[in-house]
Structures are given as structure tokens and as C-alpha cells.
C-alpha positions as CSV (number, residue, x, y, z in Angstrom):
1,X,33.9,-62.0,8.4
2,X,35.7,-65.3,8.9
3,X,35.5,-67.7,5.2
4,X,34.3,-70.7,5.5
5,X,36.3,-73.8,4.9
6,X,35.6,-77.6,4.0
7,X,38.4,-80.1,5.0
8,X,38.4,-83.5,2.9
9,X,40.9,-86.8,3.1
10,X,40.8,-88.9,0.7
11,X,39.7,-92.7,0.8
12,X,40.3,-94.8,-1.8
13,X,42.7,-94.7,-4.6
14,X,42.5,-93.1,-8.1
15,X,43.9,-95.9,-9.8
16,X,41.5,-97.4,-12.4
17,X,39.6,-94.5,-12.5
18,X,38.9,-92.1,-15.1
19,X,41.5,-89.2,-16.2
20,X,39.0,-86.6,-15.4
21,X,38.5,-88.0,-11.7
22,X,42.1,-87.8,-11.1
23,X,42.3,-84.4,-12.2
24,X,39.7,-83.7,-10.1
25,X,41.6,-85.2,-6.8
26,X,44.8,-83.2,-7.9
27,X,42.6,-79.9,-8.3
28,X,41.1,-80.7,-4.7
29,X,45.4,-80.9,-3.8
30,X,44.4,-84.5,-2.7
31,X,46.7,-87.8,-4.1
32,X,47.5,-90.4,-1.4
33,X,45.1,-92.0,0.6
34,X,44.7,-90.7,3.9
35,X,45.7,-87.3,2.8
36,X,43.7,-84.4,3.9
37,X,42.8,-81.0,2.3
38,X,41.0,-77.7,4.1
39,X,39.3,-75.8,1.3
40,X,37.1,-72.6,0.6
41,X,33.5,-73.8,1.0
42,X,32.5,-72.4,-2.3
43,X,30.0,-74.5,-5.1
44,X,32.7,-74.9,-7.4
45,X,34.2,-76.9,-4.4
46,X,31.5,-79.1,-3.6
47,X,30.8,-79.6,-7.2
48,X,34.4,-81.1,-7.4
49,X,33.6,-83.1,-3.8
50,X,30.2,-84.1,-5.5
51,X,32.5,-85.7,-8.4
52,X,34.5,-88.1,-6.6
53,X,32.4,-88.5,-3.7
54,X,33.3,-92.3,-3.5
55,X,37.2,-91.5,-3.2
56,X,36.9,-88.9,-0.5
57,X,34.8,-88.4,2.9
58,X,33.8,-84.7,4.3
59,X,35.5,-84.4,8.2
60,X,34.8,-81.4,9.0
């Protein structure tokens, strides 16, 4: 049974945002704008996607 996956890139920048946020980028393996990470589709995942919806944008 194939996994499925969940493939980010990141938007804006974490500067001026709070520590927690930018933890939450790194954890996601995200830290440049335009970067893009594929990830299990799991809840933990799209609770961390949830979190800093505003710096990053689903593709795919």
C-alpha cells in the first residue's frame, strides 16, 4: 500500500516571527523561500502546516 505524501514550499520568510514558528518551518525541513518539502501525510503534519499556514502553500 503506497503512503501518502504532502509536498509544501515555503512562501514568506520566518523573520519577525515567533521562535515557535520557526521551529516549526525547520521541523517541516523548510528555511528559504521557495524551498519545497514532500512529507508523510500524517495529522501531526498538517497540524504543523496548520501552524504556519501564512508562510507556506500546499502544491501537491
Amino acid at each position: 500500500m503506497a503512503e501518502k505524501t504532502v509536498t509544501v514550499r515555503q512562501t514568506a520568510s520566518p523573520i519577525r516571527r515567533t521562535k515557535d514558528q520557526r521551529a516549526t518551518l525547520a521541523g517541516l525541513g523548510l528555511n528559504k523561500i521557495g524551498r519545497t518539502a514532500t512529507l508523510e501525510d500524517t495529522a501531526s503534519i498538517r497540524g504543523m502546516i496548520a501552524k504556519v499556514a501564512h508562510l507556506v502553500e500546499v502544491v501537491g
